[in-house]
N, C-alpha and C positions, 0 to 999 in steps of 0.2 A: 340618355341614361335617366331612369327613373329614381324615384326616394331608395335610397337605400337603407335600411333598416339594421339595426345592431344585431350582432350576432347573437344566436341563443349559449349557452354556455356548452351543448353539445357541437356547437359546430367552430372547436378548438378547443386544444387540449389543455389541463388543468395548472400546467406550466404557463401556458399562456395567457390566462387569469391576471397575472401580475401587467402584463403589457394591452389588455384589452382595457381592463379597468380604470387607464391612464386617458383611456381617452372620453373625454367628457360631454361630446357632441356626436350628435346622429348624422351628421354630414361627415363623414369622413373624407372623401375627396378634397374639401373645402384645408378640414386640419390638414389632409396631408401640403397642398398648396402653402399657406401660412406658418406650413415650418421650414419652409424651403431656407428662408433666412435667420430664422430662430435658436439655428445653433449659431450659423456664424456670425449675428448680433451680440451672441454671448461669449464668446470667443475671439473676437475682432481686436480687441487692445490688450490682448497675449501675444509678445515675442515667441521668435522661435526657441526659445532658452527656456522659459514661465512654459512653453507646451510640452517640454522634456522632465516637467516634475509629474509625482504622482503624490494622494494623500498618504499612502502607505508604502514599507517599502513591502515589497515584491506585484503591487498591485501598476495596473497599466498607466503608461502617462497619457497626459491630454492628445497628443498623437494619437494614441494608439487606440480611445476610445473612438476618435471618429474616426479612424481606418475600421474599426469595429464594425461601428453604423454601418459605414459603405458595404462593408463586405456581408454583413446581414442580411440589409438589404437587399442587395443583390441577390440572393441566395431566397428570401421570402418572395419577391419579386417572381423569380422563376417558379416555387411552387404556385402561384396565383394562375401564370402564364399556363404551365402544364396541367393545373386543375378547370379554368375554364376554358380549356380544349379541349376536355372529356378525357382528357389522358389517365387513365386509372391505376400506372403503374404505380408502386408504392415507391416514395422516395425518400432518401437518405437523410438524415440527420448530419450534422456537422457540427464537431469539436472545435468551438472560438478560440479555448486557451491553446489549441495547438493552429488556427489559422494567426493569430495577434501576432506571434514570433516571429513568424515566416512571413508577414504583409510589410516588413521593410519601414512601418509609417515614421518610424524616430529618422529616420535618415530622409523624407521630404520634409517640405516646409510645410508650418499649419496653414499657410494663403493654401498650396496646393492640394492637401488631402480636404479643407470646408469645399474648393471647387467642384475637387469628385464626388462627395457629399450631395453638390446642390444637382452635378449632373445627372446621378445613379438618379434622385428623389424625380426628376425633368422625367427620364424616364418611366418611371415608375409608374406617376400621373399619367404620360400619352397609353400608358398601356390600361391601366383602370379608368380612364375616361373613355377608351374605345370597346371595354368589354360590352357585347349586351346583356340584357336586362337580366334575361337567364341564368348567364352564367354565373349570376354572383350567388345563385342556391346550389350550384354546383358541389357535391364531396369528392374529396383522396385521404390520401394517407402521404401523413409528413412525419417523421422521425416516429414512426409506430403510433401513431393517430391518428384518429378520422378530425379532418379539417374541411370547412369548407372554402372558397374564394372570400369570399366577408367575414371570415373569421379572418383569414391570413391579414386579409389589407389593415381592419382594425389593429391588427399585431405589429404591422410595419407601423402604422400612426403612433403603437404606445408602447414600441422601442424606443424610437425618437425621444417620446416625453419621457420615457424612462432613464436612460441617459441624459437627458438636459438636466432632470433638477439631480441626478448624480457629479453630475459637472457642478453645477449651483453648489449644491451643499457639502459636500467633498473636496472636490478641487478648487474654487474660488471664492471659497467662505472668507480667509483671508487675504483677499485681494481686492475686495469690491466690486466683483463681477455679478 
């Protein structure tokens, strides 16, 4: 795998601005690697009790945020997959506030959903480290956009960081996290 290069702002959508611009370095493989532990450093000395608050009420608890990630991920992961295989079907968009409810995450432990977390991320990596060189200029369409593969990964790297300092600053402002 060669340098990868940051995405142009056409190759991801204007939504996804917000989670490209989190990430701070041109190696993204590298970020994505070193966040593998970065939530669950920041999340380690929260009971299961402290991961069933939210900042707000009706807003998600620490559960549910990283059942979030997981399931995000998963989900940008697969456009990556079907876009650097030249698959040009157009794919689906997915409503989080209606996946959060139904993903069960308040009723496992937070040891077990940072687990799936670091698995989903293991994955993620064996599949962006085996992509060729090619594929990362590759375009599709994800939720009514033209995306390319280097867009989406950037996008997986600046969920993560976009969730962590909402974790920081939200949810463990008073806790010392």
């Amino acid at each position: 795998m060669s340098f990868i290069r940051r995405p142009e702002e056409n190759e991801y959508p204007p939504s996804g601005k917000i989670y490209v611009s989190q990430v701070d370095s041109d190696d993204v493989v590298q970020v994505l690697t070193e966040q593998i532990g970065v939530t669950a450093t920041l999340l380690r000395s929260l009971g299961n009790e402290e991961a069933m608050t939210s900042y707000a009420p009706g807003k998600w608890t620490v559960k549910q945020v990283v059942g979030h990630m997981s399931d995000a991920e998963r989900i940008f992961a697969y456009r990556v997959l079907r876009i650097a295989r030249g698959d040009t079907t157009p794919l689906p968009g997915f409503e989080q506030n209606e996946y959060v409810p139904n993903a069960g995450s308040n009723e496992r432990t937070l040891r077990d959903l940072l687990q799936e977390f670091a698995t989903v991320r293991e994955s993620t990596l064996t599949l962006v480290r085996g992509l060729p060189d090619e594929a990362w200029d590759r375009f599709g369409t994800a939720s009514g956009s033209t995306v390319s593969v280097r867009g989406v990964v950037f996008m997986i790297a600046g969920h993560e960081r976009h969730h962590h300092k909402l974790l920081q600053e939200r949810y463990l402002k008073n806790s010392g996290g």
